[in-house]
ROKE-393530 format. One record per residue (C-alpha): residue number from 1; x, y, z; residue in one letter. Coordinates in steps of 0.2 Angstrom, whole numbers, plus 5000, padded with zeros to 4 digits. Layout:
N
+-----+------+------+------+---+
|   k |    u |    v |    w | r |
+-----+------+------+------+---+
| NUM |    X |    Y |    Z | a |
...
+-----+------+------+------+---+
end
This chain:
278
+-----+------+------+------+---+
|   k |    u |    v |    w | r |
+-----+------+------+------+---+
|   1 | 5000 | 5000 | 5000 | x |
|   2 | 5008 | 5016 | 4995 | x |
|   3 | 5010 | 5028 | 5009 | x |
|   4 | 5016 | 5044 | 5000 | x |
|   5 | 5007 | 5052 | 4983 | x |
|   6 | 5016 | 5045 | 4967 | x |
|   7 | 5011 | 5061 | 4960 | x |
|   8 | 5027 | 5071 | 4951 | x |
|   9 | 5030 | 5085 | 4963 | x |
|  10 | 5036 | 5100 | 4949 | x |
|  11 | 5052 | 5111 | 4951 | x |
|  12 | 5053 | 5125 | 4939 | x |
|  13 | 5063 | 5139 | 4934 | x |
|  14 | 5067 | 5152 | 4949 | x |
|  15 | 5064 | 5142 | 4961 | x |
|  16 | 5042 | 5140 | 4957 | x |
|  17 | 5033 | 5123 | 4961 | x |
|  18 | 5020 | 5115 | 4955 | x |
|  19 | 5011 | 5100 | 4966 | x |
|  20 | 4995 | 5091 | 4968 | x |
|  21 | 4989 | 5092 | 4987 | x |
|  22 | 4974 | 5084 | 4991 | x |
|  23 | 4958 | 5091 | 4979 | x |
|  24 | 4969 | 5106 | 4973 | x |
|  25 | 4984 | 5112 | 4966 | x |
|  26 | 4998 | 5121 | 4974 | x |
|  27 | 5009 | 5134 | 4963 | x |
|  28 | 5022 | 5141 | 4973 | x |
|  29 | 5030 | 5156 | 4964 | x |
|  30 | 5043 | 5167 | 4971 | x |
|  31 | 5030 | 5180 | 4976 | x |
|  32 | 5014 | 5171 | 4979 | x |
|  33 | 5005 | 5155 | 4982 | x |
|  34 | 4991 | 5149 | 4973 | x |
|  35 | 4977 | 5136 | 4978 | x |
|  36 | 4969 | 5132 | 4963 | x |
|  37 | 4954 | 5120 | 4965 | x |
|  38 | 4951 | 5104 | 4953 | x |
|  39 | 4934 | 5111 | 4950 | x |
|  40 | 4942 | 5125 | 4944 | x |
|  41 | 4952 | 5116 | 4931 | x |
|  42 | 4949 | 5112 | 4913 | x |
|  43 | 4963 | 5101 | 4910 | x |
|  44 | 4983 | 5101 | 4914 | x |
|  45 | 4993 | 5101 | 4895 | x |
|  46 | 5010 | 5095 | 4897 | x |
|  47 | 5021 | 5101 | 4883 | x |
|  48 | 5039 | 5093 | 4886 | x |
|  49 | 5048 | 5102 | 4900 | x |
|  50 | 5031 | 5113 | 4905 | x |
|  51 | 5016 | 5114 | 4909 | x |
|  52 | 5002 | 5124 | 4908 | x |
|  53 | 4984 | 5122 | 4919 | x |
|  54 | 4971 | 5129 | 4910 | x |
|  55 | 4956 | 5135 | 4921 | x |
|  56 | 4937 | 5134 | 4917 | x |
|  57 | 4928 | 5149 | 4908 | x |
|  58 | 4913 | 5152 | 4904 | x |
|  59 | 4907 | 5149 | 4883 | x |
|  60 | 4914 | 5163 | 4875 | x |
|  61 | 4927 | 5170 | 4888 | x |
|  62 | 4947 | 5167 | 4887 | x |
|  63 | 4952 | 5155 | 4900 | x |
|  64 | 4965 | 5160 | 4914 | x |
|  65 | 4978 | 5149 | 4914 | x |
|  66 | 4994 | 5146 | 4925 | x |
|  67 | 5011 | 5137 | 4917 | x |
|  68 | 5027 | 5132 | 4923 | x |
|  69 | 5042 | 5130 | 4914 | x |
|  70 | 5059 | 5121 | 4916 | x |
|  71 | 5052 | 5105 | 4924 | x |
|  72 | 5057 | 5088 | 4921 | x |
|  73 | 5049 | 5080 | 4903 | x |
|  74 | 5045 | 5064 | 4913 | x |
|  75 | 5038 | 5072 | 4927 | x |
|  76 | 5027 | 5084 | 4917 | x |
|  77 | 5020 | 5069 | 4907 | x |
|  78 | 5016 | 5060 | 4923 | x |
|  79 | 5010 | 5072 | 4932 | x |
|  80 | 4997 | 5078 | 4918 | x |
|  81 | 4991 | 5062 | 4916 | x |
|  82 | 4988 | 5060 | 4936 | x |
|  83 | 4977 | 5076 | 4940 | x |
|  84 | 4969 | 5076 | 4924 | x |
|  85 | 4963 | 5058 | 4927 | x |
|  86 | 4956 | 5065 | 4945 | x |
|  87 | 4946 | 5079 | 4938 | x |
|  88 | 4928 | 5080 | 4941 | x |
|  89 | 4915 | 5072 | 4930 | x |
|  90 | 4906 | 5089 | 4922 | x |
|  91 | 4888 | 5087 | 4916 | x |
|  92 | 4888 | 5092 | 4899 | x |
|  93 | 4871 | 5104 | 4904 | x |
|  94 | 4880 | 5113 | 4917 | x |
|  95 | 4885 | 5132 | 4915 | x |
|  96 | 4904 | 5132 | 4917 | x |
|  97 | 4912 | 5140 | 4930 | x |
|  98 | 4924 | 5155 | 4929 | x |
|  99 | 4938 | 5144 | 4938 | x |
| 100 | 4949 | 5159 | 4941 | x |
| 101 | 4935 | 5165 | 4956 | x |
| 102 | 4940 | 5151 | 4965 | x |
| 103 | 4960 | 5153 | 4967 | x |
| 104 | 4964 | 5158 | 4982 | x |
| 105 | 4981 | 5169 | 4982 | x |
| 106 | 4993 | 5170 | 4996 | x |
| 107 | 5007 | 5183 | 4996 | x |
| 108 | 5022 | 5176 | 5001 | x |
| 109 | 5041 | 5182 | 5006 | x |
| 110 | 5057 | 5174 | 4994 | x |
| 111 | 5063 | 5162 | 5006 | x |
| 112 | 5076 | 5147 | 5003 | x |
| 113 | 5076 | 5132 | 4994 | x |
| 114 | 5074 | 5121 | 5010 | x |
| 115 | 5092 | 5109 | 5013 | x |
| 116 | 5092 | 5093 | 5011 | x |
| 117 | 5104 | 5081 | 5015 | x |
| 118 | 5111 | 5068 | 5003 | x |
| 119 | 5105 | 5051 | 4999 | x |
| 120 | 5113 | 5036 | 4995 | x |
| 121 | 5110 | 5020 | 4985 | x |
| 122 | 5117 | 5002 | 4984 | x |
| 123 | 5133 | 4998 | 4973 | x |
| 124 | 5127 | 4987 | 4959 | x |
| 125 | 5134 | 4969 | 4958 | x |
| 126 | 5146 | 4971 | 4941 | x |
| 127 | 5151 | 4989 | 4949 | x |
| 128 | 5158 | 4980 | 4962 | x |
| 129 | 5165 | 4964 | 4950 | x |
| 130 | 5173 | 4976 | 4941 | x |
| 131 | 5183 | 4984 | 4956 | x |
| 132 | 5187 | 4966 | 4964 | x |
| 133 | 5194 | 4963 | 4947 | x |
| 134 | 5205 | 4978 | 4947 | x |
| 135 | 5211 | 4972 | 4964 | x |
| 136 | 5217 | 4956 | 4961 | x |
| 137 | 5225 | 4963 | 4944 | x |
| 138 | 5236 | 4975 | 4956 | x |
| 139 | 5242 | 4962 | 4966 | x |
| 140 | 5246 | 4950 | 4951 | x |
| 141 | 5255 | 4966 | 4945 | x |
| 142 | 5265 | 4967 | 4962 | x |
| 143 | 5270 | 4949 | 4961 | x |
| 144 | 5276 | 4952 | 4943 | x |
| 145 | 5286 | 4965 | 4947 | x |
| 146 | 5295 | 4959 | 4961 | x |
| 147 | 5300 | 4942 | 4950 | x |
| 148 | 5305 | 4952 | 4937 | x |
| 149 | 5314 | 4965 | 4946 | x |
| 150 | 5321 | 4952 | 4957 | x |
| 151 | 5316 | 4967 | 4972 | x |
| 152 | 5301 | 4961 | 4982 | x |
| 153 | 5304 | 4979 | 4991 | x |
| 154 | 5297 | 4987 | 4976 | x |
| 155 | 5285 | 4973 | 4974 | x |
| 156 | 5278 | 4977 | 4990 | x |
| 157 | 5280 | 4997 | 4988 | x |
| 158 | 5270 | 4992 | 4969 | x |
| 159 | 5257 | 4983 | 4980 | x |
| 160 | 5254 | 4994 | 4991 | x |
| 161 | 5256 | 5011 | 4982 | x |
| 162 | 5244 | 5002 | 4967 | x |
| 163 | 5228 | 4997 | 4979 | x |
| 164 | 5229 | 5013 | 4987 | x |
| 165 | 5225 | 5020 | 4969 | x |
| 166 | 5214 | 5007 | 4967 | x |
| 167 | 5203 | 5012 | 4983 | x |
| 168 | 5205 | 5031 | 4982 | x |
| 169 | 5200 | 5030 | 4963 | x |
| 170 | 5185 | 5020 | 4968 | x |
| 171 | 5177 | 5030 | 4979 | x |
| 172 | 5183 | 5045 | 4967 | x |
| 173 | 5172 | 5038 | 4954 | x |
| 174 | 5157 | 5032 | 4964 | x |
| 175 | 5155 | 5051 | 4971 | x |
| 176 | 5157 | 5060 | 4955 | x |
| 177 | 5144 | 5046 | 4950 | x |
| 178 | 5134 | 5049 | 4966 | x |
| 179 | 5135 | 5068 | 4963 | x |
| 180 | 5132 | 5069 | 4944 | x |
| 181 | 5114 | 5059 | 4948 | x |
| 182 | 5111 | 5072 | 4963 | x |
| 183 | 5111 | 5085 | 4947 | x |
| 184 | 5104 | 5074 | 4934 | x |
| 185 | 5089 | 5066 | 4941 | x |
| 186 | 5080 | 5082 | 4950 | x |
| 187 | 5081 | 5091 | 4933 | x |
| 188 | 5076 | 5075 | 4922 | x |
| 189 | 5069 | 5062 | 4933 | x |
| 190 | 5052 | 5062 | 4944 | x |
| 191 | 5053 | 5071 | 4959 | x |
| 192 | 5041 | 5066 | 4974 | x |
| 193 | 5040 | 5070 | 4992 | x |
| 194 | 5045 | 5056 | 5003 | x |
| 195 | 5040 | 5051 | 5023 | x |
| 196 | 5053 | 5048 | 5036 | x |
| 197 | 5050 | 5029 | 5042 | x |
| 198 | 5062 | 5017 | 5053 | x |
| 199 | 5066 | 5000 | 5043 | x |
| 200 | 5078 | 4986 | 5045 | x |
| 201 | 5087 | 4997 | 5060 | x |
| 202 | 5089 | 5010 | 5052 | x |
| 203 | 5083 | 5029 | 5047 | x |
| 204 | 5077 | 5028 | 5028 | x |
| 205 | 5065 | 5041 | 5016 | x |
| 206 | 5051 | 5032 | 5010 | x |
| 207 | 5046 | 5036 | 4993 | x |
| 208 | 5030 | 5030 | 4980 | x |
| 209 | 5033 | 5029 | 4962 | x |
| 210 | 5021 | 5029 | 4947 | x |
| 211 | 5019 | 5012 | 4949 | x |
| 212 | 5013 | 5010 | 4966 | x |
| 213 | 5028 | 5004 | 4973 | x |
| 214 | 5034 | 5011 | 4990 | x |
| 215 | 5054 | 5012 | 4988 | x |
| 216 | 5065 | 5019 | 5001 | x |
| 217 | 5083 | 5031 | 5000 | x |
| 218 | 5094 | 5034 | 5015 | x |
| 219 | 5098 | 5050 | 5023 | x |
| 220 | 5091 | 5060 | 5037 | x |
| 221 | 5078 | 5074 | 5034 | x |
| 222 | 5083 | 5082 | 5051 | x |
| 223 | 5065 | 5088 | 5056 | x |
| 224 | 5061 | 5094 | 5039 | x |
| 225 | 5051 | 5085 | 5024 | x |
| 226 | 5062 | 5080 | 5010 | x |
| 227 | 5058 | 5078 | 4992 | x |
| 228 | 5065 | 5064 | 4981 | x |
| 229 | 5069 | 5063 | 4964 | x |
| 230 | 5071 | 5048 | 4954 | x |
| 231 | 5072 | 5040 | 4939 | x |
| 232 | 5058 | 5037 | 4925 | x |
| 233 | 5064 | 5020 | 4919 | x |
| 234 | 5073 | 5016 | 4935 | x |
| 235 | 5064 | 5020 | 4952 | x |
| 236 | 5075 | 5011 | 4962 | x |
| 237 | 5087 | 5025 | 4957 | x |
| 238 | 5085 | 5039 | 4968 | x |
| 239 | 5092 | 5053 | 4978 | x |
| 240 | 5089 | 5065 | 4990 | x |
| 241 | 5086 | 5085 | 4979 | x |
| 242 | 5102 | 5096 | 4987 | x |
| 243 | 5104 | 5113 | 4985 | x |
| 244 | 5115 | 5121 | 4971 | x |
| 245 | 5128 | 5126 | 4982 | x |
| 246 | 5130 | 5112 | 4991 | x |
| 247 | 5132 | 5101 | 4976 | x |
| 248 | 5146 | 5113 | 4968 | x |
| 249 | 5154 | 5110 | 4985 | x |
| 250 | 5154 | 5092 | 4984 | x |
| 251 | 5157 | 5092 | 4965 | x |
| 252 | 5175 | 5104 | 4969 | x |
| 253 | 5180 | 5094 | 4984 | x |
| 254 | 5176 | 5078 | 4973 | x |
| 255 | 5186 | 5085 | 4959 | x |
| 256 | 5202 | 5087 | 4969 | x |
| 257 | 5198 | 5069 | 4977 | x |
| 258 | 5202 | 5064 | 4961 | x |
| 259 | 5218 | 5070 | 4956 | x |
| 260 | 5225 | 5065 | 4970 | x |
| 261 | 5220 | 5047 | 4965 | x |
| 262 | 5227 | 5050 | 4946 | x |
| 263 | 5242 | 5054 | 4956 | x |
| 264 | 5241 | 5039 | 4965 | x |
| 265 | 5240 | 5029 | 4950 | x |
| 266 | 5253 | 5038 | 4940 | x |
| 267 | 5266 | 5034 | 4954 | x |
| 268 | 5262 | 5016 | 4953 | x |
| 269 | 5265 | 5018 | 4934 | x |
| 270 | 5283 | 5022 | 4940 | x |
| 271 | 5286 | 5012 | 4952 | x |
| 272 | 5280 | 4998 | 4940 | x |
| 273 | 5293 | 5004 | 4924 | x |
| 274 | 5309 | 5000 | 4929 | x |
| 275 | 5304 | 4981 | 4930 | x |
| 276 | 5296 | 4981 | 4913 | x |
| 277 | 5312 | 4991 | 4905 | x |
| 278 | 5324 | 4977 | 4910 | x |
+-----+------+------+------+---+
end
């Protein structure tokens, strides 16, 4: 049983927000707040990365409508489909309503983006297959060189020196990997708000997707609600939404992290010559 809404919530450009809540609508623009009733709603038109909700009007007048832009193509496709689908039967007889009498407008002060903290996923099977490989492959090299070189001191320093590398690159890799999906799936994913629940000992974000399925992603919402974005054809891929600047800062720390490895491995290339030049 799905115990949070599989309906897209939208993020938009400067920072707007679009989201089903309950019988209504909530756009949240950088000024204002909009409740916007589904019985003041003709239908929600998704047109690739926005989408527009245009409101009921009487025969004759021009319809009000609302749009957001900048939102994720999948989302938007998703999320049309979803609230269209719950609109109210209309009786073909009945005078339409002029929908825009019933938004109810809130003024609102800019605030923040709220913080999130980060999430995290499993590593996949071949992912870790692939490093073990690399691992073993290290320590065949060590014991080539030292046999070669006929110096199992620089076997050893080879050894050693190489699965540093090895270990330092890897976790290079999986947090520029980490870090590159923290940027793409808020923008092209499905994002969705999540509940905070305790499973399998542990703190975890509980998230529904299209499909009814209730999937959870780690990390700790501190007090706050968080939203989740995942991935269209991959829910079980998901993260956390961060703010811009925290993701630049992980992305520069990240960056530096892996220099330091390509160092790591360069030295190794060194250490490794001289038995190979023999």
């Amino acid at each position: 049983m799905s115990i949070t809404s599989p309906i897209p919530v939208l993020q938009g450009d400067r920072g707007s927000e679009l989201r089903s809540d309950g019988a209504e609508l909530l756009l949240r623009r950088p000024d204002d707040e909009l409740r916007i009733p589904y019985a003041a709603i003709a239908r929600v038109r998704a047109e690739r990365r926005a989408v527009t909700v245009e409101l009921t009007a009487p025969v004759g007048a021009e319809p009000t409508t609302y749009r957001i832009e900048d939102v994720s193509a999948a989302a938007a496709a998703v999320f049309a489909d979803a609230v269209n689908g719950a609109l109210p039967e209309r009786d073909g007889d009945e005078p339409t309503v002029d929908g825009s009498a019933l938004v109810v407008t809130r003024s609102l002060n800019p605030v923040d983006d709220e913080e999130e903290d980060e999430g995290g996923r499993g590593i996949p099977a071949p992912v870790k297959w692939t490093w073990y490989s690399v691992v073993v492959a290290v320590a065949v090299l060590a014991v080539v060189v030292g046999l070669l070189d006929k110096n199992w001191a620089r076997g050893i320093a080879t050894l050693l020196l190489g699965e540093l590398g090895v270990g330092a690159t890897f976790l290079a890799w999986m947090g520029l990997t980490s870090t590159w999906d923290e940027w793409y799936l808020p923008r092209y994913g499905i994002t969705v708000d999540s509940t905070q629940v305790y499973r399998n000992g542990t703190t975890t974000n509980a998230y529904t997707t299209t499909d009814g399925v209730t999937r959870h992603v780690g990390g700790s919402d501190n007090g706050r609600p968080v939203r989740v974005a995942y991935h269209p054809r991959k829910p079980e891929t998901a993260v956390l939404r961060k703010r811009w600047g925290q993701l630049a800062g992980s992305l520069a720390l990240l960056l530096f992290f892996a220099a330091v490895a390509g160092l790591i491995d360069y030295g190794t290339y060194l250490l490794a010559l001289p038995a190979f030049a023999r």
